[in-house]
KEVEXSE-834191 format. One record per residue (C-alpha): x, y, z. Coordinates in steps of 0.25 Angstrom, whole numbers, plus 5000, padded with zeros to 4 digits. Example, Ala and Ser with C-alpha at 12.3 -4.5 7.8 and 13.67 -1.06 7.14 Angstrom:
<pts>
<pt x="5049" y="4982" z="5031"/>
<pt x="5055" y="4996" z="5029"/>
</pts>
This chain:
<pts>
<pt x="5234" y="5715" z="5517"/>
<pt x="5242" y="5703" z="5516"/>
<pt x="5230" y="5694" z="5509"/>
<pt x="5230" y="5708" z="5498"/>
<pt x="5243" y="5709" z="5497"/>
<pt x="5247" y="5697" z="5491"/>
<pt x="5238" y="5697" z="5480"/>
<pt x="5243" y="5710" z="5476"/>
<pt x="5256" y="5706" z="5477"/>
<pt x="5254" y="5694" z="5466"/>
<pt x="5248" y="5705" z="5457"/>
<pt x="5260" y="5715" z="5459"/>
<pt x="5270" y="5704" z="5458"/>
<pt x="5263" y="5697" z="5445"/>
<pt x="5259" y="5706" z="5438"/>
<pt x="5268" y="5717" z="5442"/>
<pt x="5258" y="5726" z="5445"/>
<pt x="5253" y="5738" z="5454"/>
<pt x="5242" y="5738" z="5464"/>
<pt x="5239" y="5753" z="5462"/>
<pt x="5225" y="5760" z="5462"/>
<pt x="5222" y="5756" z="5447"/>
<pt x="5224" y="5740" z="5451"/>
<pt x="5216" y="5740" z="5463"/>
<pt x="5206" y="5746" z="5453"/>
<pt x="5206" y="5735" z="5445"/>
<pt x="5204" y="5725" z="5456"/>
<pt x="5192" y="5730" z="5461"/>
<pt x="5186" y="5732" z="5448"/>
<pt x="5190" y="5716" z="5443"/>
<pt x="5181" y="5705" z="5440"/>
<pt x="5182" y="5692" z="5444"/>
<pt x="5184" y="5687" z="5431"/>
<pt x="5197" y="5696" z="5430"/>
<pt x="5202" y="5694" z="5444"/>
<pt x="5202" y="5678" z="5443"/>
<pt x="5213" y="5679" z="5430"/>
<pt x="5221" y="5682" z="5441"/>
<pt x="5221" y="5673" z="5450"/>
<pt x="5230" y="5661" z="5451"/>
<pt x="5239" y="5652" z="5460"/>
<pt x="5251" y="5662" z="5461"/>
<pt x="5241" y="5673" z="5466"/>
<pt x="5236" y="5662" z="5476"/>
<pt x="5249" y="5660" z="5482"/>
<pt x="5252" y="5674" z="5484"/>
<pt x="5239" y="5677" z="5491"/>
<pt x="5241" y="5663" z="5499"/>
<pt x="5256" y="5665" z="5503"/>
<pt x="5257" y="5682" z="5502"/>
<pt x="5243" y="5684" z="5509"/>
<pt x="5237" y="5671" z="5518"/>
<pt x="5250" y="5668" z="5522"/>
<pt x="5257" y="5679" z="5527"/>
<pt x="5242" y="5684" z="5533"/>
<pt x="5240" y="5671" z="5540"/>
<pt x="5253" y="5673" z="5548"/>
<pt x="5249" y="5689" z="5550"/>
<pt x="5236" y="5682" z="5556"/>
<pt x="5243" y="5674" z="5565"/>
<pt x="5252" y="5684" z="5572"/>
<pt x="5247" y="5687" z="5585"/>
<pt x="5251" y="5702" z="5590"/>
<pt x="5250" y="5706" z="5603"/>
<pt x="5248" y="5721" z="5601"/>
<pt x="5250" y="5726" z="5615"/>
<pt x="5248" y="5739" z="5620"/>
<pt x="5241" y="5749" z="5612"/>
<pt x="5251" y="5760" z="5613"/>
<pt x="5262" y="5752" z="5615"/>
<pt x="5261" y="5747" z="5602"/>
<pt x="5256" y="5760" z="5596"/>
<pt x="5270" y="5765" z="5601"/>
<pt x="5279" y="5755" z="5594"/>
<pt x="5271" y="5757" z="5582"/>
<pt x="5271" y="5770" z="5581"/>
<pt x="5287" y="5770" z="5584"/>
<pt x="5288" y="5758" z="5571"/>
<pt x="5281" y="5768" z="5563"/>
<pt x="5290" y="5780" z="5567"/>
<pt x="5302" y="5772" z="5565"/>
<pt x="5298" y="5766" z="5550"/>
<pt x="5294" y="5780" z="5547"/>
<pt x="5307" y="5787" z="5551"/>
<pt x="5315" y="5775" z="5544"/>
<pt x="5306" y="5778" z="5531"/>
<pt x="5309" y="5793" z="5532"/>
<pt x="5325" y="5790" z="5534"/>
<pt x="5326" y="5782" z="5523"/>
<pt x="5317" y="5790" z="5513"/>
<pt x="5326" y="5803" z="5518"/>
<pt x="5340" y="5796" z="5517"/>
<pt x="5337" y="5791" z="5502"/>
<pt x="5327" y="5803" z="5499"/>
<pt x="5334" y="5805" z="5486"/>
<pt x="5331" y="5792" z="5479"/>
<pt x="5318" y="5791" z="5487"/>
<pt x="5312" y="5802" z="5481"/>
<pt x="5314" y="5802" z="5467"/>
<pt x="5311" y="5787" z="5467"/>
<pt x="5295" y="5787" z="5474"/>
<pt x="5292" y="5799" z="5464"/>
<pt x="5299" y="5791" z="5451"/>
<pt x="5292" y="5778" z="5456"/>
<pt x="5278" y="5783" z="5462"/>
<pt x="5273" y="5767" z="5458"/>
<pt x="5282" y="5760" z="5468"/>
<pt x="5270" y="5763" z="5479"/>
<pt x="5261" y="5753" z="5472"/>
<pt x="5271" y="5742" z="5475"/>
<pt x="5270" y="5745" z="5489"/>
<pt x="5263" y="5733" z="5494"/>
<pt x="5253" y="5731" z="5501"/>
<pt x="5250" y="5747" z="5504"/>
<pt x="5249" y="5752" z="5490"/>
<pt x="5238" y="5742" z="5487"/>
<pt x="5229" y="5745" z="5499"/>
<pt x="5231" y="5759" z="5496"/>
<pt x="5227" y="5758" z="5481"/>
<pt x="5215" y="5751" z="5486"/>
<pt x="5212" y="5764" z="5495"/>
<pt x="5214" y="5771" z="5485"/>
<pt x="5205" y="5764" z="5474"/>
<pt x="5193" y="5764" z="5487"/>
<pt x="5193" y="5779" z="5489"/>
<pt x="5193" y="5782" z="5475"/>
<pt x="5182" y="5773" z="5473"/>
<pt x="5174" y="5779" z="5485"/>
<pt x="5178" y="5794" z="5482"/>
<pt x="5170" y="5791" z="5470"/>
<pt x="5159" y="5784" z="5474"/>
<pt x="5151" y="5797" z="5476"/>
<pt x="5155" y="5804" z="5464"/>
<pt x="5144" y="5808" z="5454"/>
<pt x="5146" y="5803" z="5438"/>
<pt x="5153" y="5814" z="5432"/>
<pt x="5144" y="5815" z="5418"/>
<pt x="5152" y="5819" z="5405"/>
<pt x="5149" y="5822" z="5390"/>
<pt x="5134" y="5827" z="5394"/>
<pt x="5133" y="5833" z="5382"/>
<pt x="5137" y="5823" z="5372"/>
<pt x="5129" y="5820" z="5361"/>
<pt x="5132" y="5813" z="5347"/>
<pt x="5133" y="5821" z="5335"/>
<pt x="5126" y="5819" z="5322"/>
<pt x="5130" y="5805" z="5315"/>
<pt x="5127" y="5797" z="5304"/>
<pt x="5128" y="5782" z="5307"/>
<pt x="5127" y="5774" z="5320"/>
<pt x="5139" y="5771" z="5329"/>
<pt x="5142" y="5761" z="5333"/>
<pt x="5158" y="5757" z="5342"/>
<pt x="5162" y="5746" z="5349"/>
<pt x="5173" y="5751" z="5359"/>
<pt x="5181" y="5737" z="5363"/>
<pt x="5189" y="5739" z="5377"/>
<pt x="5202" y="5731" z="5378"/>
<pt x="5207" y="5725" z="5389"/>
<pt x="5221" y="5725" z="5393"/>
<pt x="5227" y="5726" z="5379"/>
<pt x="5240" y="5732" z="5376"/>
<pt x="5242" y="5740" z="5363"/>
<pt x="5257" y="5731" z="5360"/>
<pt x="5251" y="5718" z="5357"/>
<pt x="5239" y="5724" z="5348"/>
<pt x="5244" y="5718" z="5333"/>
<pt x="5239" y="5730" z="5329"/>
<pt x="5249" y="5738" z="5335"/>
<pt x="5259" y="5730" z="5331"/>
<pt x="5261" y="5719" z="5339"/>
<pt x="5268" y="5706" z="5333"/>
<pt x="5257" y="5698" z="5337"/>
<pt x="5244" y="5696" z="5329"/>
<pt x="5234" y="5700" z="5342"/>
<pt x="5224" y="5707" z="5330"/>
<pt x="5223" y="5701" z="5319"/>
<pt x="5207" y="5703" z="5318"/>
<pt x="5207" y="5720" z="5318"/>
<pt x="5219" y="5719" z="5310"/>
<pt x="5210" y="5716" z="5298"/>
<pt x="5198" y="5728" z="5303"/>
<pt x="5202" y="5742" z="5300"/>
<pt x="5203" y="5747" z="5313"/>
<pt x="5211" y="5758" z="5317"/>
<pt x="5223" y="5755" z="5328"/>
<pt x="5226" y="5763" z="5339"/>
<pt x="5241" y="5761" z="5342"/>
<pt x="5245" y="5771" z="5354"/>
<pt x="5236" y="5770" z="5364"/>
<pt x="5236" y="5773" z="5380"/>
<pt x="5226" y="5767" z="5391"/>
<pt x="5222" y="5776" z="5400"/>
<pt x="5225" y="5765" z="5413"/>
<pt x="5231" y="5751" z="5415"/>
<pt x="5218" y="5745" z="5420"/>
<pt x="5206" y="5743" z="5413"/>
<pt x="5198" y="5749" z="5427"/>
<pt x="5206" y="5762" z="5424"/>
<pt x="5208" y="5762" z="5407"/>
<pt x="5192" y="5757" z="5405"/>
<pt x="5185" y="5768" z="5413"/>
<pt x="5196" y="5780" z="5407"/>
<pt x="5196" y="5775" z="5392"/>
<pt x="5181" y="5779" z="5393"/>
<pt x="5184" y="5791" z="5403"/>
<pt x="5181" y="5806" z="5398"/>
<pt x="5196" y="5807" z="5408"/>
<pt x="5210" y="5806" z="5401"/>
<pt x="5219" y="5796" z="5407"/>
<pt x="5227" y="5808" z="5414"/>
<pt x="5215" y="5811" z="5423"/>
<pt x="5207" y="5798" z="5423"/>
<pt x="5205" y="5792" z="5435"/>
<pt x="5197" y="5779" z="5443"/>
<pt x="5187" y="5790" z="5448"/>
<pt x="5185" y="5798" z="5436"/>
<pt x="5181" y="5787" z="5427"/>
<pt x="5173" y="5780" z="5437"/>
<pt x="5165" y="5793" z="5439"/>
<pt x="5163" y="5800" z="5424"/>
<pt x="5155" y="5797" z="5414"/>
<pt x="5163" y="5790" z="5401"/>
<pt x="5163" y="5792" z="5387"/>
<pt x="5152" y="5781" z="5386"/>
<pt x="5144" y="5788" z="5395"/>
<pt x="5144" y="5801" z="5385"/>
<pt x="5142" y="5791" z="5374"/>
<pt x="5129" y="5787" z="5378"/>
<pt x="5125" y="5801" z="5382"/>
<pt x="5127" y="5803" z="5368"/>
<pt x="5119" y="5794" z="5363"/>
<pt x="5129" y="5782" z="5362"/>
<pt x="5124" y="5769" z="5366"/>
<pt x="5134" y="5762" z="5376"/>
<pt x="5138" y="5748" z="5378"/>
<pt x="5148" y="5742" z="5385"/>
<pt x="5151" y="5727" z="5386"/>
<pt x="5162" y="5722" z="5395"/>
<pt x="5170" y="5709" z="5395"/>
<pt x="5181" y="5714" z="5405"/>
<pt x="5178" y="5718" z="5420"/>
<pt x="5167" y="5729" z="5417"/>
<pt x="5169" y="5743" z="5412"/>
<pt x="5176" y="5749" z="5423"/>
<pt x="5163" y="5759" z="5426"/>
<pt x="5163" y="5766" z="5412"/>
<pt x="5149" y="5758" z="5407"/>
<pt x="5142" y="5759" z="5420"/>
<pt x="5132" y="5767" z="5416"/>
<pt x="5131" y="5760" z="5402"/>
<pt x="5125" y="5747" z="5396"/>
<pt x="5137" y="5737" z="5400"/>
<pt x="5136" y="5724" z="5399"/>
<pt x="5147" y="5712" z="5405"/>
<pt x="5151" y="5702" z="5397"/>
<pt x="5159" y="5695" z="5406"/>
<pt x="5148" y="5685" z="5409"/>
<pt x="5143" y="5672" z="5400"/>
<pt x="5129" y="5676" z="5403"/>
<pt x="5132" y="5689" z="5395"/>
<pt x="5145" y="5684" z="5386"/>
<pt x="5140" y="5673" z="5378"/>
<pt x="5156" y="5671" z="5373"/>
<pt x="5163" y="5666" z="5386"/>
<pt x="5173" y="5654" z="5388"/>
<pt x="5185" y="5655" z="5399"/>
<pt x="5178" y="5671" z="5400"/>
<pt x="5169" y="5678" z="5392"/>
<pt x="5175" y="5685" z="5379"/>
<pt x="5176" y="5699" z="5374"/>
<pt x="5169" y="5694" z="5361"/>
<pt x="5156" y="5691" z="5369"/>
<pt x="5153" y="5706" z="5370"/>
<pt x="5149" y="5705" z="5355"/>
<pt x="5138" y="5695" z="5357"/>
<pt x="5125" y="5703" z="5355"/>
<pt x="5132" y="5716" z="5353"/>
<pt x="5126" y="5717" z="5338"/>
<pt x="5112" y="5715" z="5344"/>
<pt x="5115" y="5726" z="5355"/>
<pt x="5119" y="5736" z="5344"/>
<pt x="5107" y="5734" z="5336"/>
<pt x="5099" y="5736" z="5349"/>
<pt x="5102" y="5751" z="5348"/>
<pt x="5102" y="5762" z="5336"/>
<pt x="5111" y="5772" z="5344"/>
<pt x="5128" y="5772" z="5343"/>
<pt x="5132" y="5762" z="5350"/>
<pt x="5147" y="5760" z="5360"/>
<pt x="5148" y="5747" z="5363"/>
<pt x="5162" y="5744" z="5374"/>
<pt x="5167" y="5731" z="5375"/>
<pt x="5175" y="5728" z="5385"/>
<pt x="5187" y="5718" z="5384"/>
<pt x="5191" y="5708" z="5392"/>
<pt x="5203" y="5707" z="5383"/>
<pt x="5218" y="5705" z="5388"/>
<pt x="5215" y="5705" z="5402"/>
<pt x="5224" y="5698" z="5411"/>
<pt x="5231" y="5689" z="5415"/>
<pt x="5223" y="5679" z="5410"/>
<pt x="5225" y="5682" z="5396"/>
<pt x="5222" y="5667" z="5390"/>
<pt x="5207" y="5669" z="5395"/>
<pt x="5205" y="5681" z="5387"/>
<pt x="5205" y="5674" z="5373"/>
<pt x="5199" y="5662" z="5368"/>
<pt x="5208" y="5650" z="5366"/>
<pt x="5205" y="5652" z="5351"/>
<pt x="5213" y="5666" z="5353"/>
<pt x="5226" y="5659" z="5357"/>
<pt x="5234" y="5661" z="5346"/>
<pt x="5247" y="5667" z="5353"/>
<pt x="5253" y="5656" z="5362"/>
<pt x="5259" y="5653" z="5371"/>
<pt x="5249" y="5660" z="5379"/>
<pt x="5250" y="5663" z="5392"/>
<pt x="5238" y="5655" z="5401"/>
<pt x="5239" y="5659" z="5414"/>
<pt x="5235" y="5672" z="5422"/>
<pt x="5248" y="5671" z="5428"/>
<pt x="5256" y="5677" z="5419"/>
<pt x="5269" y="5677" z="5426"/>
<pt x="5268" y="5662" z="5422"/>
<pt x="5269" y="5666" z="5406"/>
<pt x="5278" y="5670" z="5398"/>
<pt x="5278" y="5685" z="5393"/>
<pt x="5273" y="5677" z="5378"/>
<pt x="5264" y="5670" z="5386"/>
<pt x="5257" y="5683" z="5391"/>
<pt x="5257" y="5690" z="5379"/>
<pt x="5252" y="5677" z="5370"/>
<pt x="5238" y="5677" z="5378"/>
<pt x="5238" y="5691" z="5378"/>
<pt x="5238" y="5691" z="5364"/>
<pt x="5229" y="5681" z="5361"/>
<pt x="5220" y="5690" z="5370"/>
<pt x="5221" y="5701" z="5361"/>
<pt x="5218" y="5692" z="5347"/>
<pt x="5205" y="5689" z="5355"/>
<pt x="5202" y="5704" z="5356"/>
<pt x="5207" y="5707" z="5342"/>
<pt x="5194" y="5694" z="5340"/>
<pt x="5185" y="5701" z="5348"/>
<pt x="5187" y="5716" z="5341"/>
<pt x="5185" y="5709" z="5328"/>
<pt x="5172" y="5704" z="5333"/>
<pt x="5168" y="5718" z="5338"/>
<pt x="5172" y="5724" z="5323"/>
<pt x="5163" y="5714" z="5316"/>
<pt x="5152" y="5718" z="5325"/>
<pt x="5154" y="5732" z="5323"/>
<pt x="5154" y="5729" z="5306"/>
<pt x="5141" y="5723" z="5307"/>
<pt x="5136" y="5735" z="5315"/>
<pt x="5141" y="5746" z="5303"/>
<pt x="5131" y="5750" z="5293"/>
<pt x="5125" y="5761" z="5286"/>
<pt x="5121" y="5767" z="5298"/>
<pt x="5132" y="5760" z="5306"/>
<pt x="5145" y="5764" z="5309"/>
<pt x="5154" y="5756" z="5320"/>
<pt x="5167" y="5758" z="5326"/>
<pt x="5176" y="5748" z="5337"/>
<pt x="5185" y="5754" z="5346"/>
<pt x="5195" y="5745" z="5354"/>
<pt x="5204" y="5750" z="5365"/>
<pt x="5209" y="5741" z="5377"/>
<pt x="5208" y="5748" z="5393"/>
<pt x="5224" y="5744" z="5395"/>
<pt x="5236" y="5736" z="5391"/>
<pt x="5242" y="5725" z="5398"/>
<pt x="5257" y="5721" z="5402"/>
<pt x="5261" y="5705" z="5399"/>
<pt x="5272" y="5704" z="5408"/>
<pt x="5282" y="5716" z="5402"/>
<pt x="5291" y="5718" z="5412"/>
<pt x="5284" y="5710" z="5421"/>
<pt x="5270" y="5716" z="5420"/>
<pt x="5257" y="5709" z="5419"/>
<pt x="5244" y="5716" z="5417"/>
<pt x="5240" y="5728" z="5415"/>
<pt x="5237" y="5739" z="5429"/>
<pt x="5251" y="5747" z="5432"/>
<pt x="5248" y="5763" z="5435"/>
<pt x="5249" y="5770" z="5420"/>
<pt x="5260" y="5779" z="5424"/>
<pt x="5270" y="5764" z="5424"/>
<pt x="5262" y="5756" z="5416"/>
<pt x="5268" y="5749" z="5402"/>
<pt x="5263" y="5752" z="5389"/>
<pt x="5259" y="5738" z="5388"/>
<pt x="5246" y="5740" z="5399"/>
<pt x="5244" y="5757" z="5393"/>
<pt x="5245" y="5755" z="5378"/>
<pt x="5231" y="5750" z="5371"/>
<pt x="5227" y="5745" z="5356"/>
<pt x="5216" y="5754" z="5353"/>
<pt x="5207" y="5752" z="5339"/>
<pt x="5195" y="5756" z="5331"/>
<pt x="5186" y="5750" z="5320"/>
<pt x="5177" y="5759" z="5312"/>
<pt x="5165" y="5754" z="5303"/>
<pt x="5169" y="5757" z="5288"/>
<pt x="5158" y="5765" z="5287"/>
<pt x="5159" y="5774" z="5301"/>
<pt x="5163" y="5789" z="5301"/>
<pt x="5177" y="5787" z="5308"/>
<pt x="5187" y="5784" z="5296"/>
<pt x="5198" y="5772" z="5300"/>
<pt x="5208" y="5781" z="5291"/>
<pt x="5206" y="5793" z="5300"/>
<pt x="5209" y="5786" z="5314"/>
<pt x="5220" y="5779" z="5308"/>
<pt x="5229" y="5792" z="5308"/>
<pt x="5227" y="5792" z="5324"/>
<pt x="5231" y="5777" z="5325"/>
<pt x="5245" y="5778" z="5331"/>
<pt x="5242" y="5792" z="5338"/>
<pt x="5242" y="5791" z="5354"/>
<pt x="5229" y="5788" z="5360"/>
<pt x="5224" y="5783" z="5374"/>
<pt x="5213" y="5781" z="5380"/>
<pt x="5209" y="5795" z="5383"/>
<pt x="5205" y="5796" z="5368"/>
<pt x="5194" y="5787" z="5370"/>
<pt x="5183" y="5795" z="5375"/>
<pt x="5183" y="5807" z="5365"/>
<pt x="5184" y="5795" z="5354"/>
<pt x="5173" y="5787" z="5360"/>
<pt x="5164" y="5800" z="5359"/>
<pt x="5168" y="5804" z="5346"/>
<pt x="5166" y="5790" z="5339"/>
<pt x="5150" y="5793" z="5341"/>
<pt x="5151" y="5809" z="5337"/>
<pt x="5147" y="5812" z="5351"/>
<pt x="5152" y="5825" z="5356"/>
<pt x="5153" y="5830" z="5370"/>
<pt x="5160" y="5841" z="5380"/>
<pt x="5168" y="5827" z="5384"/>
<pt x="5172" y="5824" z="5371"/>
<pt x="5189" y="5829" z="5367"/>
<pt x="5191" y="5828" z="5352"/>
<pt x="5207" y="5828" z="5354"/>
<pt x="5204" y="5815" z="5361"/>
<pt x="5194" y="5809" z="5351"/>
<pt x="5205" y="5798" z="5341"/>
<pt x="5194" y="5799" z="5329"/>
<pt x="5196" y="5816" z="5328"/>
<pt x="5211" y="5814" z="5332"/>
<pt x="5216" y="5819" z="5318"/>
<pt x="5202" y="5825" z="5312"/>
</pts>
């Protein structure tokens, strides 16, 4: 207890997080890769003198336990007596009490170590209550309807991006200048649906709102990808981050997180590298294609790594995954320079996707990131807290799209639903109406391209 506890208390003291549900999620789906950006002297020290320590002296006590009931008495009386205190105290200041644990349900997460032991029973229940649990198969009759050209969409997955330090939402920093110059259509009110990509990933594609999304749900539906190739769609997903969360298992997923796949790898393997061969892929087939690229973006802390040194153009930049070490500028100036790679690596995806439109052609690129991100605002780090306290910064999103010049979806159109309010929970019906397919599954009001028809 002692040995965990102290590595969760360097998290919650850092990075002013909570060690809920959600969090122990994300550590048991993490990589090793992801894992040791976070590792360092500061956390060695608090696991040496807040874990071995304290649990090398516990190991040396001896205890001479006596008598069975004796002892089982004076416990049982301790117990009582705490209890009784408890209650006295609870009864005398009642009325403050009260109103304070129902205003402030979130104080129980900072209970350590007990809330974190019992998130984690909490995460193992829910993983084997749905162990057993048949596939729930959606959108069985989906089909495509009559079309004129082949289709063909790139669908880019951010991660950890926030919405205010996209230029293009009006930022005072120049983090894309590349798709300022492609006529793209920007998104500038949007939600995730969580603050973790292990919870945002698997819901984005979700056939569930946000309101009645959960762990179990996604984990045990069918998604809009599935319906997708049901209709005829032909799926792809190639992933640079951790994986895809459980949304591409039963589809043609490749990792590019390896330099025997990645072919553009230095301190790590870029985003850019999912390209390589994608034109050859997308000849391979005649059908309409959705190819997902999952980022591995902004994520943090170890937001130097994320970008070529050629990408450095915001300094001073912060080169440490110990952020508490930086400056606020700092933080934000490799952060940025994060983004200008992505803003690199979506203008790549564009030129791709010109070659690909023709007379028989059309092509489309959607981008929206899983999550934001905090950069030390009011001493937050990261990105994690529960929704319901969670700043804009690690909610709000940048969302785009890019249409062929010659594809049926005007540019003008969309335009006129730029700056409407948007989340997540539009993705699915959007996703299905981008290839005309139509299904029980499939809610129009939710669909952004027939928003204002």
């Amino acid at each position: 207890m002692l040995l965990l506890t102290s590595v969760q208390n360097y998290f919650m003291v850092t990075y002013n997080i909570l060690v809920d549900q959600t969090m122990i999620e994300n550590v048991m789906q993490t990589n090793s890769s992801e894992a040791l950006d976070l590792l360092n002297i500061k956390l060695l020290l608090y696991f040496l003198i807040l874990g071995v320590l304290p649990s090398w002296f516990v190991y040396r006590v001896k205890i001479n336990y006596g008598h069975f009931k004796q002892l089982l008495w004076l416990k049982l009386k301790t117990i009582m007596s705490i209890i009784l205190l408890v209650w006295l105290l609870l009864f005398s200041f009642s009325k403050h009490y009260t109103s304070f644990f129902r205003e402030h349900k979130v104080i129980r997460f900072y209970i350590n170590p007990l809330d974190g032991f019992f998130c984690f029973a909490s995460y193992l229940k829910a993983q084997f209550a749905s162990q057993n649990v048949a596939l729930k198969k959606i959108g069985l009759d989906a089909k495509q309807t009559k079309k004129e050209k082949r289709n063909i969409v790139i669908m880019v997955v951010g991660e950890a991006v926030r919405a205010d330090h996209f230029a293009l939402n009006g930022y005072a920093k120049a983090t894309n200048p590349l798709m300022r110059q492609e006529a793209i259509v920007n998104f500038t009110d949007v939600s995730s649906c969580g603050t973790t990509t292990a919870v945002s990933v698997p819901c984005m594609f979700s056939m569930y709102k946000k309101s009645d999304y959960s762990s179990s749900k996604g984990k045990n539906s069918e998604n809009v990808l599935d319906v997708l190739n049901r209709a005829g769609v032909e799926v792809l997903w190639r992933d640079n981050n951790s994986d895809s969360k459980g949304v591409a298992t039963r589809l043609d997923y490749v990792s590019y997180k390896d330099k025997s796949v990645n072919s553009i790898c230095d301190v790590e393997c870029r985003d850019v590298g999912m390209l390589v061969g994608l034109e050859k892929r997308i000849a391979s087939s005649k059908k309409d294609m959705i190819i997902v690229l999952h980022q591995m973006g902004n994520h943090g802390p170890a937001y130097y790594k994320r970008y070529p040194k050629a990408f450095e153009k915001f300094t001073p930049a912060c080169h440490n995954n110990q952020l508490e070490y930086c400056s606020q500028e700092e933080i934000a100036n490799a952060y940025d320079n994060a983004l200008l790679y992505t803003d690199y690596f979506l203008s790549e995806v564009v030129k791709v996707l010109k070659k690909e439109a023709s007379e028989t052609t059309q092509t489309a690129m959607l981008y929206v990131a899983d999550h934001g991100e905090s950069l030390g605002e009011g001493g937050l780090y990261l990105h994690g807290l529960p929704y319901f306290i969670a700043p804009d910064a690690q909610t709000k999103v940048p969302m785009m799209m890019w249409f062929s010049k010659n594809h049926h979806i005007k540019r003008e159109q969309l335009q006129k639903v730029a700056t409407d309010e948007l989340s997540h929970d539009n993705l699915f019906a959007t996703l299905l109406g981008m290839f005309n397919v139509t299904s029980d599954v499939y809610e129009r009001d939710d669909d952004i391209l027939k928003r204002r028809e």
